[in-house]
N, C-alpha and C positions, 0 to 999 in steps of 0.2 A: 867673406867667402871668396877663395880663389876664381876667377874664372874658369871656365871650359875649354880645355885648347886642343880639342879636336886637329888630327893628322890625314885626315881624310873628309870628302864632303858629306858621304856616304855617313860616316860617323858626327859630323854636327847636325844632320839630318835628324838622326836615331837619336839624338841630345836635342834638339829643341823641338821633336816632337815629345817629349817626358814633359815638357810644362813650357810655358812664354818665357823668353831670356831675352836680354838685352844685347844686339849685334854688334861686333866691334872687329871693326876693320885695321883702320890705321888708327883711328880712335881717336883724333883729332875735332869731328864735330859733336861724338857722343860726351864726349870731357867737358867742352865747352858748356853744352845741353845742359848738363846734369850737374855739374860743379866738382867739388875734390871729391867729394864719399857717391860711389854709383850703388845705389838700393836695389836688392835682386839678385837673380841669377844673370851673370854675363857671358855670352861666347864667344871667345875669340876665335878668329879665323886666322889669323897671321900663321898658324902652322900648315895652311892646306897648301901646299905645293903645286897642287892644280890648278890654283886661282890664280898664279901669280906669273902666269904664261901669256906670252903672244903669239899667235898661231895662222900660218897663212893655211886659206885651205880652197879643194876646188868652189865654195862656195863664201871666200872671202878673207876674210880677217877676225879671228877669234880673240879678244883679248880680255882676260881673263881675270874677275872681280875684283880680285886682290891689286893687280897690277899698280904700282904705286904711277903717277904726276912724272917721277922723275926716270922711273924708268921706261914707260912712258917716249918722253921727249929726248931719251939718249936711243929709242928701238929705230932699227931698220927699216924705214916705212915709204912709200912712193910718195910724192910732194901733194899728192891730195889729203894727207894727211897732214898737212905742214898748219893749217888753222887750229886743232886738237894738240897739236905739240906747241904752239906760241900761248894757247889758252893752259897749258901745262904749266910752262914756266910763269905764267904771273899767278899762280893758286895761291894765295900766303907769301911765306919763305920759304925761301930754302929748305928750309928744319920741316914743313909740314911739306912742300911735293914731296918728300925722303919719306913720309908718312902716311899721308892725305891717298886714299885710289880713290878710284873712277868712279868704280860703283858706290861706295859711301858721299861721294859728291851727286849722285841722282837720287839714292836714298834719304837724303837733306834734305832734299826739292824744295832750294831756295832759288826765290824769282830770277837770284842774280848768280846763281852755279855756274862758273866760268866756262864749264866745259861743255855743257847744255846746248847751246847755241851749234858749235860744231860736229856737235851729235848729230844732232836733229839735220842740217846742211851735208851729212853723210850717209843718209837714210836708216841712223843704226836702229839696230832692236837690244831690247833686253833678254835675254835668256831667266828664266828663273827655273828651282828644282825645288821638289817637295818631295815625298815619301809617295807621291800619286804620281812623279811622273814630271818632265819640263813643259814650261809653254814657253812665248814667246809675244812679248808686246812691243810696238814701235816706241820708241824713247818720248816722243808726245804724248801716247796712251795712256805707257809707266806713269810719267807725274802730272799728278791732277790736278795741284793746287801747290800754295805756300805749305811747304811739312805736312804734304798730300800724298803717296803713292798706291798704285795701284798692287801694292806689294800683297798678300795675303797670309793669315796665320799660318805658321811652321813653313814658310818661302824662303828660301835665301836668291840673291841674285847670284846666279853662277858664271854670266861672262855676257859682251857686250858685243855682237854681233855685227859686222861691218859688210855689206853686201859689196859684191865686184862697183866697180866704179866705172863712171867714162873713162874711154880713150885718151890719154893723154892729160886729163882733169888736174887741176890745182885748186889750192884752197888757200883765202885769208882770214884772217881772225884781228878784228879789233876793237878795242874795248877803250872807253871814258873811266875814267875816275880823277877822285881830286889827287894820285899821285899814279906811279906806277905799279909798285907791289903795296901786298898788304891793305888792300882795299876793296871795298863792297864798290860793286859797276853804276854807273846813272846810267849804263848804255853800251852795248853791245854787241859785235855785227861777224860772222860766219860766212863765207860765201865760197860755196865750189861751182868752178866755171870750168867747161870745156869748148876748145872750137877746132874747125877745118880751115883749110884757107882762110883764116881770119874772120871765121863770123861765126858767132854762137852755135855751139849744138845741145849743149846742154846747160843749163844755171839753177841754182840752189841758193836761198836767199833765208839767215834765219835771223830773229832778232831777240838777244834776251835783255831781263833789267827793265823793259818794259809794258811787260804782260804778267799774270800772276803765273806763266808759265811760256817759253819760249817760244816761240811761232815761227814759221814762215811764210813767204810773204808771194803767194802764188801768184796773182795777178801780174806781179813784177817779173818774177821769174818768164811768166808764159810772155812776157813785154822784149825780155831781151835773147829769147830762144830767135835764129834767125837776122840777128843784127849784129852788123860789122865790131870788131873788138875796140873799135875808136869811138865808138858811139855809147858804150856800155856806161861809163860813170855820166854822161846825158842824160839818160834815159831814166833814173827812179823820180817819182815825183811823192807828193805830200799824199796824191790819191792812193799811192802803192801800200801806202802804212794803214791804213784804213783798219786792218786785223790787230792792231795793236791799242792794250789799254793801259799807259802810266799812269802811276799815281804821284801825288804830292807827298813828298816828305822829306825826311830832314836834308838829303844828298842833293834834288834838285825835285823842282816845279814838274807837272806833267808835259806839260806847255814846252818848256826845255827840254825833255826827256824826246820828245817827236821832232824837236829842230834838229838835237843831236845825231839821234838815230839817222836823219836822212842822211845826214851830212857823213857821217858813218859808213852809210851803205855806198853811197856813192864815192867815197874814197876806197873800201875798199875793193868794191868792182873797178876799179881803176888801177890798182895794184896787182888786184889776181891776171887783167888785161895786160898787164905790163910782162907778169910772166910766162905768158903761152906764145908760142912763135907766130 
């Protein structure tokens, strides 16, 4: 059976309220999933035109489900965006950012979704639409677990909601693995920082890869609100990670996964400090 290639959202709505179908975005993680024969009804979205937008608006930055990884990291975007767009380009390769969106990578809600971390470090929400109408949940909310979402029957995610940001705010993004692309994370670090005169006014600290879903790390956060930009990659300690639960498995030790991470964080608040005046 062909899929479903709906030209409107309105119209995959009125199709996957007719029965459950299987959603396909870029269709890179449902392939994988499922193997070469997908059983059932599929729907593509790759024709909605509406999803595949980026939108500035008085209440933010709209960007829109479909949006592919690469386009993405080639869009127009102020440098607090710059940790979402570095977590862009290591998704795969090339051939999957060209394919892979945004929203199929939180509807995967794997521990280690690259792009999760600078979600979450952006305060974004989810948008979702159903035939009753949108809601809205924070990107932490959305995913519950490993291949957990807070998604509900006949829901599609229709766009990723980016709120106004600090003044002047930047963002870094950096990630462990045993190579550069084409790799699952032991460890993974988000951070938008903003300041005044060179002392903190605002931070955002989030960690993936080692939680069964990506966190942030408030204690720490409230730790470098207020303190000189020379002092920031000082200042995380072993106690800041306290919200974080790695596991053991085949990529690395738990044990490792908490060494990593501080080391992680503290490099990258040192880099984000480097870029603010």
């Amino acid at each position: 059976m062909a899929p479903a290639r709906p030209l409107t959202l309105d119209d995959a709505l009125t199709a996957l309220a007719a029965g459950p179908a299987r959603i396909l975005a870029g269709g890179t993680d449902l392939l994988a999933a499922t193997g070469p024969r997908l059983s059932g009804p599929v729907l593509d979205l790759s024709g909605v035109a509406d999803l595949a937008a980026i939108e500035t608006t008085d209440a933010g930055w709209r960007i829109g489900a479909g949006v592919t990884w690469s386009a993405l990291a080639d869009a127009h975007l102020p440098p607090v965006f710059d940790a979402l767009k570095a977590a862009a380009r290591q998704v795969g390769s090339i051939q999957i950012q060209n394919r892979a969106t945004l929203a199929g990578n939180l509807c995967n809600a794997s521990p280690a979704a690259d792009g999760v971390p600078a979600l979450i470090a952006l305060d974004a929400v989810v948008e979702t639409a159903s035939p009753a109408g949108r809601r809205r949940l924070p990107v932490a909310s959305f995913i519950l677990g490993p291949r957990r979402t807070a998604l509900d029957p006949g829901e599609i995610v229709s766009a990723i909601l980016v709120p106004p940001q600090p003044g002047g705010a930047v963002s870094v993004f950096s990630k462990l693995g045993s190579r550069h692309y084409l790799v699952i994370s032991i460890a993974m670090v988000a951070v938008v920082l903003a300041a005044e005169d060179g002392v903190v006014t605002a931070a955002r600290v989030a960690v993936g890869a080692c939680s069964p879903v990506a966190v942030r790390l408030g204690a720490l956060e409230e730790s470098l609100v207020g303190r000189p930009l020379a002092d920031v990659a000082a200042i995380p300690a072993a106690d800041h990670l306290a919200p974080l639960s790695p596991i053991d498995d085949v990529r690395a030790s738990a044990a490792y996964r908490m060494d990593a991470a501080l080391v992680l964080v503290r490099r990258a608040l040192a880099d984000a400090a480097g870029r603010l005046p």
